[in-house]
Kinemage of the C-alpha trace (Angstrom):
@kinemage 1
@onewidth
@group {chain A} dominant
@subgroup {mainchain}
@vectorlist {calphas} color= white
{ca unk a 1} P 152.247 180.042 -123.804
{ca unk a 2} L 153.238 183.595 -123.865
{ca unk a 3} L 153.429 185.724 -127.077
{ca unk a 4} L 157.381 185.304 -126.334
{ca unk a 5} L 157.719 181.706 -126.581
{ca unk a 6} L 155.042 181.559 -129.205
{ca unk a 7} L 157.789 183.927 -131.135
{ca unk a 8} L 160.608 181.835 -130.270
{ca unk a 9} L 158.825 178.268 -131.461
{ca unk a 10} L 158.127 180.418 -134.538
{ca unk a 11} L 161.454 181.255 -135.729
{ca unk a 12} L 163.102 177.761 -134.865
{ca unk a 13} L 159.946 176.511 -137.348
{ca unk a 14} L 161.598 178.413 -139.330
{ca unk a 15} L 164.805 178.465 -139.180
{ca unk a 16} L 167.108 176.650 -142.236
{ca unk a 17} L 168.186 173.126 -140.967
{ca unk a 18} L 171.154 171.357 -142.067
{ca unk a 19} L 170.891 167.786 -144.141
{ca unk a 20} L 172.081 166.309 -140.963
{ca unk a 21} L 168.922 167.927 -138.938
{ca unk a 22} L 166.007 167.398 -141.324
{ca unk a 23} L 167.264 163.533 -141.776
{ca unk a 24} L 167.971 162.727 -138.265
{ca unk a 25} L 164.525 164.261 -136.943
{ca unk a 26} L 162.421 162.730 -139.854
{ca unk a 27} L 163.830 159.299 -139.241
{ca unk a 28} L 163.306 159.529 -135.387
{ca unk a 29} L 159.875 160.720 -136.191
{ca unk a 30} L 159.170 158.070 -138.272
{ca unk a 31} L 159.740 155.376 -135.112
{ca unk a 32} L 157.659 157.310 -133.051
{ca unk a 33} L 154.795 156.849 -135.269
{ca unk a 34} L 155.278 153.659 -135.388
{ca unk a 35} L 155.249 153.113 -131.702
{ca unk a 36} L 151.965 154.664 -131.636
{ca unk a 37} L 150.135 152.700 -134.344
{ca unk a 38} L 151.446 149.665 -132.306
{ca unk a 39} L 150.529 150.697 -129.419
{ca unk a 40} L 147.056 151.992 -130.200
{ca unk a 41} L 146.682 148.568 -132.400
{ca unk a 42} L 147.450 145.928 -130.005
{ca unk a 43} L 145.197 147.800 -127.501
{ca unk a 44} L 142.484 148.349 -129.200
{ca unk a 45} L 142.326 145.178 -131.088
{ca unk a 46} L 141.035 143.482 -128.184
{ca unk a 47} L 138.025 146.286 -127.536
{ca unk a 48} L 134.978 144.934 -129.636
{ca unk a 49} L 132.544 146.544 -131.889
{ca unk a 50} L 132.361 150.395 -130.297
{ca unk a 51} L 130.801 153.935 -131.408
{ca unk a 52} L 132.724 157.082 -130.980
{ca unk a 53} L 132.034 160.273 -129.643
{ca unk a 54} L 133.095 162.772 -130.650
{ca unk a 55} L 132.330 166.848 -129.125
{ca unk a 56} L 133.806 170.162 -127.613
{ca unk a 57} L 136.342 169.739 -124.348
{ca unk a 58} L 135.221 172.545 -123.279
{ca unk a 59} L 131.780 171.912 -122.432
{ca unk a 60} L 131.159 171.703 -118.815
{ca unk a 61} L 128.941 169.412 -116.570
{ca unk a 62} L 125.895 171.674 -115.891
{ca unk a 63} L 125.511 171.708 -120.230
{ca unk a 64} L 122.356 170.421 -122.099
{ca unk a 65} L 124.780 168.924 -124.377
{ca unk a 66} L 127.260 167.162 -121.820
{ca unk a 67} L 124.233 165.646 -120.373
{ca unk a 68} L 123.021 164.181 -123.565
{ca unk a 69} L 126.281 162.756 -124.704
{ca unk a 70} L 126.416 160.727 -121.204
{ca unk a 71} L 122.803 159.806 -121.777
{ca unk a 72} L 123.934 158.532 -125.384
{ca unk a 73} L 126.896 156.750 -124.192
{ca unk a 74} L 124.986 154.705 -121.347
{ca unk a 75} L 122.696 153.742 -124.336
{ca unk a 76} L 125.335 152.720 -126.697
{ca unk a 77} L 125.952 150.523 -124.374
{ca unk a 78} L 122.808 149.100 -123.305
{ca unk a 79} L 122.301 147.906 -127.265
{ca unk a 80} L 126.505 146.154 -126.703
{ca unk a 81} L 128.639 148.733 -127.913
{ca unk a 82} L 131.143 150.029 -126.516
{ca unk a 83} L 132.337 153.738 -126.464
{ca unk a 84} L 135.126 155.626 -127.535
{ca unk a 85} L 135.966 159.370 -127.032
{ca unk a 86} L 139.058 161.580 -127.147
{ca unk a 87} L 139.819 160.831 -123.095
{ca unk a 88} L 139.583 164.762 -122.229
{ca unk a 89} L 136.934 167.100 -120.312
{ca unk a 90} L 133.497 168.136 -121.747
{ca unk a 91} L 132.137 166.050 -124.378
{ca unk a 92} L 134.266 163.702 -123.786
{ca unk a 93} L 134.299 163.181 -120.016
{ca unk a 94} L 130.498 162.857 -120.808
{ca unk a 95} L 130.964 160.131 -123.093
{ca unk a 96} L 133.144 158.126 -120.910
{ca unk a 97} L 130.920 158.564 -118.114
{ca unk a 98} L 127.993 157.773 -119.420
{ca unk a 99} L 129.934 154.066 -120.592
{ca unk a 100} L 131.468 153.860 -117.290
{ca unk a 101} L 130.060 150.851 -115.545
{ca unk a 102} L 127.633 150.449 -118.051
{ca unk a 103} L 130.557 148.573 -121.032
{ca unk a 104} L 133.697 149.406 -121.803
{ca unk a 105} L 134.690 153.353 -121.582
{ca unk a 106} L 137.460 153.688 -123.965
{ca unk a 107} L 139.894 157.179 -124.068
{ca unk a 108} L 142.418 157.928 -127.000
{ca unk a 109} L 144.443 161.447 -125.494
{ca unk a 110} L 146.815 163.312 -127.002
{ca unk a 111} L 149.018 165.894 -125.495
{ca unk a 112} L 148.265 169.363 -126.260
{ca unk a 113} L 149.160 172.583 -124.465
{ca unk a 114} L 145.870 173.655 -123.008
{ca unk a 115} L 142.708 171.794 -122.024
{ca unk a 116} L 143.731 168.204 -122.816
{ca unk a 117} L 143.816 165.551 -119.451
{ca unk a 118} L 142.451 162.324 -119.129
{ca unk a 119} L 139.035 162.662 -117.473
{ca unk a 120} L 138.133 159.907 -114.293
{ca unk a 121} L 135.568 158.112 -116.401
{ca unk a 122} L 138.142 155.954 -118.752
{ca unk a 123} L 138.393 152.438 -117.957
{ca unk a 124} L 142.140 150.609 -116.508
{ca unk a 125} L 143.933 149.959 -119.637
{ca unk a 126} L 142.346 152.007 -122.038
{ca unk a 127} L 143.538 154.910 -121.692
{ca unk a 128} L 145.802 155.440 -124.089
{ca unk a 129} L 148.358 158.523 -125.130
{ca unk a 130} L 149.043 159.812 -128.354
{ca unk a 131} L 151.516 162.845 -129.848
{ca unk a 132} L 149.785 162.864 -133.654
{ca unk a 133} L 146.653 163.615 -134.472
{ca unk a 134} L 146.996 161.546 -137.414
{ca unk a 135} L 147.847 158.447 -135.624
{ca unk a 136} L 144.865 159.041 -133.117
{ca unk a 137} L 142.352 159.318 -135.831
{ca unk a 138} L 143.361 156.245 -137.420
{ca unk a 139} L 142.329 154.496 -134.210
{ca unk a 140} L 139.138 156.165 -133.853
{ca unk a 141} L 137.634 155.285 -137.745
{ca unk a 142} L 139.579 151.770 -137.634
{ca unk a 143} L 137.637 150.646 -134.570
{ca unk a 144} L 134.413 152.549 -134.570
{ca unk a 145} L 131.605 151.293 -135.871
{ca unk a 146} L 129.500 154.471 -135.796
{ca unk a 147} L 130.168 158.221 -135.134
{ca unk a 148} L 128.194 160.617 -132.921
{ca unk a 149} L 128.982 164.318 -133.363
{ca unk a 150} L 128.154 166.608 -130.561
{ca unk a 151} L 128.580 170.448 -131.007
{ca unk a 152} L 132.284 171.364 -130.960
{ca unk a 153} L 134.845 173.664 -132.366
{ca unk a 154} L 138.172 172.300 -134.971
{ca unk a 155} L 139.107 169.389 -133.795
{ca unk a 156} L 135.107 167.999 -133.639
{ca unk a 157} L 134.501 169.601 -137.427
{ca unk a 158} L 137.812 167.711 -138.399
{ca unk a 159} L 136.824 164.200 -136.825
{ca unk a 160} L 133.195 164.442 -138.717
{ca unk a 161} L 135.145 165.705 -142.090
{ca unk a 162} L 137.941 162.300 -141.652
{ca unk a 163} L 134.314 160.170 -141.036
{ca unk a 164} L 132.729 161.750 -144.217
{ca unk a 165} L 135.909 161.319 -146.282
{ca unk a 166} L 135.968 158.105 -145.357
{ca unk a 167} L 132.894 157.166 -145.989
{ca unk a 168} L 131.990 158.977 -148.879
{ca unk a 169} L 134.887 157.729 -151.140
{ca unk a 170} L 134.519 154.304 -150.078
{ca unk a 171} L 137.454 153.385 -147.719
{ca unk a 172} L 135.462 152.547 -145.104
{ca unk a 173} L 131.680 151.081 -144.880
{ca unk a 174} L 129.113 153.205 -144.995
{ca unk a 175} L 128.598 153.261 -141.092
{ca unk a 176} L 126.084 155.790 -139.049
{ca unk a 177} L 127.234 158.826 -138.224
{ca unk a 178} L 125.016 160.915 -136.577
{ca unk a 179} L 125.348 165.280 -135.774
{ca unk a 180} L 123.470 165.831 -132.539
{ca unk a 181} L 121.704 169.302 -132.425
{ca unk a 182} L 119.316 170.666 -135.287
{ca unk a 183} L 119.801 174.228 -134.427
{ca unk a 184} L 123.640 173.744 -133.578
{ca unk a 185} L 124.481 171.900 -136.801
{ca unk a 186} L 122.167 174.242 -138.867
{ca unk a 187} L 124.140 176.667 -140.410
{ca unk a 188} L 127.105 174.043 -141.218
{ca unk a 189} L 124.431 172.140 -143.123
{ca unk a 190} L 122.680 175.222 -144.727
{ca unk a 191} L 126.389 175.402 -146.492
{ca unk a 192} L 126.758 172.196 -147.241
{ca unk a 193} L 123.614 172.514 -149.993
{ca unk a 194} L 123.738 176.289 -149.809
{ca unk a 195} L 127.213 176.165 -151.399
{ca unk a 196} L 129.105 172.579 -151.656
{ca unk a 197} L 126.408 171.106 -153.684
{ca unk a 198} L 124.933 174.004 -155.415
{ca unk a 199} L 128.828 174.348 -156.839
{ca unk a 200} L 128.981 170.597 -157.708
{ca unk a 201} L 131.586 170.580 -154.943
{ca unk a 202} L 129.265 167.223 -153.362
{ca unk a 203} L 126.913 164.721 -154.286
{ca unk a 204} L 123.168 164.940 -153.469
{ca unk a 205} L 123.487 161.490 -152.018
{ca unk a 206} L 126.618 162.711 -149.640
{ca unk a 207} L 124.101 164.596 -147.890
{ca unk a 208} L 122.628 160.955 -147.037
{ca unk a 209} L 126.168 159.816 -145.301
{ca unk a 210} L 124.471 161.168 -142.149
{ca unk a 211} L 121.719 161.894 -139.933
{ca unk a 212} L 120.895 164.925 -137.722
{ca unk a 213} L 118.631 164.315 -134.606
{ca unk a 214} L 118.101 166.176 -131.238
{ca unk a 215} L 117.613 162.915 -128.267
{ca unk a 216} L 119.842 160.724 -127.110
{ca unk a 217} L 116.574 158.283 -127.760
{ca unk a 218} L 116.698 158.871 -132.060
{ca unk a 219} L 120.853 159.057 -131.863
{ca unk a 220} L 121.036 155.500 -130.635
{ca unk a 221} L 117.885 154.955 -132.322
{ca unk a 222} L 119.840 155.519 -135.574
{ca unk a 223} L 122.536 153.360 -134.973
{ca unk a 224} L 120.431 150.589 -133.892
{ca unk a 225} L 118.489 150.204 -137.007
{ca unk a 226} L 121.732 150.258 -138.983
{ca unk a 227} L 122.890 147.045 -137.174
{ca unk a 228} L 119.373 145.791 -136.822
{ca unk a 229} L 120.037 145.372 -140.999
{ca unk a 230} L 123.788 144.631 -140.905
{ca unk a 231} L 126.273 142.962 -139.062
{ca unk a 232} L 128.815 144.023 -137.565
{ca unk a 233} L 132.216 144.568 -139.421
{ca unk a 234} L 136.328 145.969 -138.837
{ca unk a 235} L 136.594 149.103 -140.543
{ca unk a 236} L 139.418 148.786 -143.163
């Protein structure tokens, strides 16, 4: 997008719409969301227990990290889950590779200007499009039953933060979620007690909601145990 059109799509943001405009747009808006929760629902319904994985899309093939998120994902699946990513490159093209073949490979898109596609590795059927983020999140914490982060940028930090949330106030279980890279998630973490909890901002225990580890071996590891002591459950 050049600096031209990003002007453009700027002032229309801006400009003052009629009653007729705002009501008309909100109320189409409002189906489309609702065509998307349907859609995602009645899919993924019929998916299973799964683990989602979650990274950077721009990550490429000859990375430490995009190998260890296929290793991870052909390992999730070896203990009967299946996997879930964001149906893009990088991370995410790992994750569904390393599933693919191995139990189901499941991809939840969504349209965005620049580096978004569906990567090769997503199983027939579940593949699925989306045009909020909101809506696509939903389907990720609603039918994942553990979270692995890889190193990413925004979007990953905002997936782990909706997990946390989540988790931390109690509107979902208290499912594994686990950061993958010491050194990468170091200085994120060094904040959260550095600052969050030294202001009373979080709990001691929130720093318990998840756990950091550097193999694919101690990732699935961690989830493992979890359901070695529970069963299985639908999030919310």
């Amino acid at each position: 997008m050049t600096q031209q059109d990003e002007d453009k799509r700027l002032q229309e943001s801006l400009r003052q719409k009629t009653w007729d405009e705002t009501i008309t747009k909100d109320s189409w808006m409002v189906f489309r969301v609702m065509s998307e929760f349907v859609d995602g629902y009645e899919k993924m319904a019929r998916i299973g227990p799964c683990v989602s994985i979650f990274g950077s899309a721009r990550l490429k093939e000859d990375s430490y990290y995009y190998k260890m998120a296929s290793d991870i994902a052909q390992k999730i699946t070896e203990i009967g889950f299946g996997v879930i990513t964001g149906g893009g490159p990088g991370i995410m093209e790992a994750g569904n590779r390393g599933a693919s073949g191995h139990g189901k490979s499941i991809g939840l898109n969504i349209e965005l200007p620049f580096e978004q596609h569906f990567n090769p590795y997503v199983d027939k059927g579940y593949n699925i499009n989306f045009d909020y983020f909101f809506v696509r999140k939903v389907m990720f914490v609603k039918y994942s039953q553990g979270f692995v982060v890889m190193p990413g940028g925004f979007g990953t930090l905002d997936e782990l933060s909706e997990a946390l949330t989540l988790i931390q106030t109690n509107k979902i279980g208290k499912f594994p979620i686990v950061l993958v890279g010491s050194e990468f998630w170091s200085g994120l973490l060094d904040w959260f007690k550095g600052t969050l909890l030294k202001e009373g901002l979080i709990a001691e225990q929130d720093l318990s909601l998840f756990r950091v580890v550097d193999t694919a071996e101690d990732a699935v590891a961690h989830i493992k145990a979890f359901y070695d002591k529970y069963s299985v459950s639908v999030n919310f």
